[in-house]
Structures are given as C-alpha cells and as structure tokens.
ROTI-626587 format. One record per residue (C-alpha): x, y, z. Coordinates in steps of 0.001 Angstrom, whole numbers, padded with zeros to 6 digits, always signed. Each point is the difference from the previous one (the first is absolute). Layout:
BEGIN
XYZ/...
//
This chain:
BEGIN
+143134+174111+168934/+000946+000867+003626/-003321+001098+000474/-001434-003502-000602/+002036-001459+001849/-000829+002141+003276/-003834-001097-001084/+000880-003462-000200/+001730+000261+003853/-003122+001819+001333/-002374-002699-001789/+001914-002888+002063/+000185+001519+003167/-003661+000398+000314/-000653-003700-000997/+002568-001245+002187/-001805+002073+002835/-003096-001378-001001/+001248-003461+000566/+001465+000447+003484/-003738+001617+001350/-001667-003327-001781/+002666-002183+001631/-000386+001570+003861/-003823-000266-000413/+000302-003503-000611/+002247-000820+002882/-002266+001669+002087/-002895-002269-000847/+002268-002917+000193/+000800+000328+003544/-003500+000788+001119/-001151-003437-002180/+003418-001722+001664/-001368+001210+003592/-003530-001116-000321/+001242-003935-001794/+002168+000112+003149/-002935+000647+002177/-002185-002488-002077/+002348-002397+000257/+000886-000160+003998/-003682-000010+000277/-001155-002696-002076/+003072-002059+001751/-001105+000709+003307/-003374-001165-001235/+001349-003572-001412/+001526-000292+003092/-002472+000111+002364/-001847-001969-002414/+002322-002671+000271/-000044+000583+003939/-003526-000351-000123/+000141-003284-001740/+002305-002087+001693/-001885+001604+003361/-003028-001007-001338/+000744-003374-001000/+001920-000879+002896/-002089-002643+002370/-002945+001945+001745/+000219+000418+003724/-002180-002451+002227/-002289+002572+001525/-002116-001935+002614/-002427+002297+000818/-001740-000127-003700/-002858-002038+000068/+000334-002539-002372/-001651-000461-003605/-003274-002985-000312/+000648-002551-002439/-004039-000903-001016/-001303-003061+000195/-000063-001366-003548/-000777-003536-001544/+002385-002088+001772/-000362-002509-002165/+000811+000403-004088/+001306-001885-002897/+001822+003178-001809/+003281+000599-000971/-000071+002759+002496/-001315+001195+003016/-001284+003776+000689/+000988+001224+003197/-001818+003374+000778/-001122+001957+003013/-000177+003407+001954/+003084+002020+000936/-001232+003052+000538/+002601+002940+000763/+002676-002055-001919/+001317+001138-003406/+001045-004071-001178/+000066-003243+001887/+002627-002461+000295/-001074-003860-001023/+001366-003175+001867/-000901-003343-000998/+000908-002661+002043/+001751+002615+002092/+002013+000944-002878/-000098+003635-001732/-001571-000752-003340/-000665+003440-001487/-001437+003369+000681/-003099+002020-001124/-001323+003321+000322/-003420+001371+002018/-002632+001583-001665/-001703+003470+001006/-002847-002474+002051/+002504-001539+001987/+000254-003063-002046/+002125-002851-001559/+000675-002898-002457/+002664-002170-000693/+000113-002916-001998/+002647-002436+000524/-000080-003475-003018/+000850-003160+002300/+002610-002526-000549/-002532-002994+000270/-002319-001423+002332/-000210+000258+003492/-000688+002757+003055/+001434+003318+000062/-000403+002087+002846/+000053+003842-001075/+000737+003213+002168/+000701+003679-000302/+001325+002826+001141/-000438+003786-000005/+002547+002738-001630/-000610+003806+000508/+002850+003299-000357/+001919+001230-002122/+003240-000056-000267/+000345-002141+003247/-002433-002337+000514/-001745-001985+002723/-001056-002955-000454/-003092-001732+002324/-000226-003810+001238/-001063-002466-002034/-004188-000675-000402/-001451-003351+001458/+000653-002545-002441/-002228-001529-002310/+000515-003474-001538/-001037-000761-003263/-000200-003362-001902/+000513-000800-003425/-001242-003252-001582/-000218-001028-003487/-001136-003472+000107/-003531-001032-000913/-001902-001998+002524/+000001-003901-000254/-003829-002020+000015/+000917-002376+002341/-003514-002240+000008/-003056-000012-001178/-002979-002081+000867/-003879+000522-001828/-002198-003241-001593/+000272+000181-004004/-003581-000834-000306/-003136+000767+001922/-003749+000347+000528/-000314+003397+001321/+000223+003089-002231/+002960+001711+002492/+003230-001793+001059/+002388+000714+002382/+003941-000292-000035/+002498-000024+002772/+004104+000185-000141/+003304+001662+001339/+002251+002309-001452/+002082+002963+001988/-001275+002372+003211/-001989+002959-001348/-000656-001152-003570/-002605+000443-002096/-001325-002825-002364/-002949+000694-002747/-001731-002474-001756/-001733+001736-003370/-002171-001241-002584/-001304+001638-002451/-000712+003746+001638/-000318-001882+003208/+002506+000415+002811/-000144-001409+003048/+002819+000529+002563/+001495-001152+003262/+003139+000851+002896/+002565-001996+000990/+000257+000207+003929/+002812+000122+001953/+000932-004052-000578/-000706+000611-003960/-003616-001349-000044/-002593+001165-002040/-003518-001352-000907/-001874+001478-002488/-004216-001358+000390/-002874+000900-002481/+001197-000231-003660/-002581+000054-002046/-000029-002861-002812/-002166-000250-003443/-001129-003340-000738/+002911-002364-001701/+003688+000356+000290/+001076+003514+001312/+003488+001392-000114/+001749+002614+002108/+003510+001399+000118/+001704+000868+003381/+002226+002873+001025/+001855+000656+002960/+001241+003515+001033/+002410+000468+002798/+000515+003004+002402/+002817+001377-002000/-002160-000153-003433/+001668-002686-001257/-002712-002197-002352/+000131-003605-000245/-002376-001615-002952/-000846-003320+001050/+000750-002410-003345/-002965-002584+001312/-002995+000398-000485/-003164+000252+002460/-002055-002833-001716/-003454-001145+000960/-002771-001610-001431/-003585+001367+000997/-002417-003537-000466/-003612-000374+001683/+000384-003464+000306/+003213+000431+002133/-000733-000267+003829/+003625+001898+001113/-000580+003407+001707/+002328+002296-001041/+000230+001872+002971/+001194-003036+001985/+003542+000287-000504/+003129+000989+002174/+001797-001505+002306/+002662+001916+000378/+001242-001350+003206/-000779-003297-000396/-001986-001083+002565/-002814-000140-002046/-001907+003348+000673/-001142+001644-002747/+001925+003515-000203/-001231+001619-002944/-002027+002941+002571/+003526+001739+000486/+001555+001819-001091/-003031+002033-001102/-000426-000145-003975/-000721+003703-001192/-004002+000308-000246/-000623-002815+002323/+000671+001767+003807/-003920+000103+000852/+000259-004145-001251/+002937-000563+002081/-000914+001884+002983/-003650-001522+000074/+002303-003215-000074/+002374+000489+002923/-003203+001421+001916/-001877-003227-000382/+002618-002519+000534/+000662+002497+003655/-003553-000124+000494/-000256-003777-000053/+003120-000597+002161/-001387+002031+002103/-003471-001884+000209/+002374-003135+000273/+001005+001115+003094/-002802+001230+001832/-001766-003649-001275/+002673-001896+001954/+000218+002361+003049/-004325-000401-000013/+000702-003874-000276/+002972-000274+002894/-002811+002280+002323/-002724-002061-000830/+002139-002870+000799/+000912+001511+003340/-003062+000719+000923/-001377-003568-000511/+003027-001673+001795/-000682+002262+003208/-003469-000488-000125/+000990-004247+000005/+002021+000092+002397/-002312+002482+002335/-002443-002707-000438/+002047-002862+000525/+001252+001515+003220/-003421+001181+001455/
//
C-alpha cells in the first residue's frame, strides 16, 4: 500500500509541473500580444487624431490668396425658362470651386482632371441672377483665389403675348402677307399644312411675315410664337383668308405698323424672302435717290434760265 501511495505522489508532481511550464508559456505570449495592442492602439489614436486635425483644418474658411488667377465662368445661355441654371467653366489648377449667387455662397463643386466644372443651382422664380466663382487648391490649408467676372443670367417662364395682328381675310393674289407686334427677339410661324413660313420680332416687337402661299378658297393657318428663353405661345386665332379670283385686294398690301400709312410688311425680313426684301429696300433707295437728282437738275435748270433773263434784260 505505501508503495502506491509514493506512485500516486510522483504521478501529481509531474502534472502539476506540467501545468506551471503551460501557464509561463502563456504569459509570455500574453505580454508580447499586450505590447503590440498597446502599440496598435497609440497608433491608430494618433491617426484619428490627426484625422480630426486635418478636418477641422481643412474645412476651416480657405485663405484669400491674391496672386491665383482666378477661375472663367463660360458664357452660357443667358436667357432660360428652367428650374435651374448650369453654371460651369475653367478653373484649372484648382481641386473645387466655390459658387456665389447674387454675391452669396451657394454651394461648392469639384474640378475635373481637364480643368473643368459644373454646378447646377434650381432658382427660386423668375428674374436675373448674376453668378460667380472662385478657385480652391491645398490640402489641409487651403487658398482660396478671387472671385471670376460675373455672369448674369435670366430666367423667364412666361410665354410671349400677340399683341396685333393686321392681314386682309380675303384676296386676289395666291400669296398674302401679315404684319403684327409681339416681344423683342421673338419668333412667330405661321404653318399650314407642311408649310411654314416664319418671321422676327425687332427690337420694338414688330414682325411682318410676306409671301404665304394660298390654295384657292378659304385657307387656314395656326400661329406660334417662340421667345428667347424657349418659352412657346400657341396663338388660339386663327390666320384666316379666303383666296377668290374675282377679289381685287392684294395680299401683300398690308402693314402699317406705325401708322402713318406706309406699308411695313418689307421688315423685318420673313425667312425665305431676304433677296425679295432687299431688291425692295434697293429700289425704293434707288428712286429717292433719282428724286433728288430730278429736283437738283430742275433748281439748275431753273438757275440757269433766270441768269440768262436777267443777263439779257440788263445788256
């Protein structure tokens, strides 16, 4: 029995033995994984901190830097009837652009590889806007150039108005004209059919239109007017004329726009009819012009008669 015993003593020893060698191995690789978190850690901190440096830094307002050269705003339509205007341009050098609209910042955007930007900024409503930019470059403290030359862009949404309209409903000739006033710049078509036939408002909102062709009978066209900013305006009336031999009315002989009874249908120039209305205004120049010399050959003539009277009379 006593021999057991000293067995059973020698048995635990070793295992207990055992244990302690596990145990000191595992503290060794527990401080060498403690030391390298530790490391880890004060690293990845030092990281997030200078990442936070680096963003407030970098978002704090970029230095005016007057020596950059400022950014080009391009000329675009000035004129629209969107829900938004695209303001884009060159700012080469410049990693984004700041956008002011009516001298207030508005937004930001970033420059492409080619130098180049867009920015598109919906509008409250009608009216002008006048648009600038300026450049942004470095990182994490920025500069920040003047502002561009501003560009002024308008937004309007409301369809032009047909203010008058003057043409004979019925007439012996197989082409009418038609004269009337809506807004500067416009552009009114009159279409029947496949046939269009178009005119320009001047500066005053005049057009004339000359040359519509007309089939024999009653002939019906629709009119549309198209502003500068694309807005469309479909005239409800109707163009109506009556094409009848017996008829003795020229249709070209309307438009007196002013008034005075001149016929103004030659301008503006209907599209297709320049030649026409050149050959028109060269005549009517050519024939004031004979006017003149006629009454400057008649006061000579006169002249010369009177002196030769009174040379007689005398002598």
């Amino acid at each position: 029995m006593a021999k057991k015993k000293k067995n059973t003593s020698s048995e635990e020893q070793s295992m207990v033995s055992k244990v302690e060698v596990k145990t000191a191995k595992i503290t060794d690789q527990d401080k060498v994984s403690r030391t390298l978190g530790t490391i880890f850690i004060i690293l990845g901190l030092a990281l997030v901190a200078y990442g936070i440096f680096s963003f407030v830094k970098y978002n704090r307002e970029p230095v005016l830097d007057e020596s950059l050269e400022a950014p080009f705003v391009s000329e675009t339509n000035n004129l629209v009837n969107t829900d938004e205007i695209t303001i884009e341009g060159i700012a080469s050098g410049y990693n984004d652009v700041f956008i002011y609209v009516n001298g207030e910042y508005v937004g930001k955007t970033n420059v492409d590889k080619d130098g180049n930007f867009s920015y598109k900024y919906p509008v409250l409503g009608e009216g002008k806007y006048e648009v600038s930019v300026a450049g942004i470059k470095g990182f994490p403290k920025r500069y920040m150039s003047n502002k561009s030359e501003s560009k002024v862009i308008e937004v309007d949404k409301t369809g032009p108005v047909l203010q008058k309209i003057t043409y004979s409903s019925e007439v012996g000739t197989p082409t009418f004209s038609l004269t009337g006033n809506s807004e500067a710049g416009c552009e009114v078509s009159i279409k029947r059919g496949t046939s269009i036939y178009r005119g320009e408002c001047d500066d005053s909102g005049k057009f004339a239109i000359s040359g519509i062709a007309l089939d024999e009978g009653p002939n019906v066209f629709t009119m549309e007017i198209k502003d500068k900013a694309g807005n469309v305006t479909n005239v409800e009336e109707k163009v109506k004329v009556t094409y009848s031999l017996e008829s003795d009315v020229n249709g070209e002989a309307v438009g007196d726009l002013n008034g005075d009874g001149v016929s103004d249908t030659s301008l503006p120039v209907a599209s297709g009819d320049l030649s026409e209305a050149l050959g028109f205004i060269l005549q009517n120049r050519l024939m004031f012009i004979f006017g003149i010399l006629a009454i400057a050959s008649f006061m000579f003539s006169t002249g010369v008669v009177l002196v030769k009277k009174n040379y007689w009379r005398v002598k």
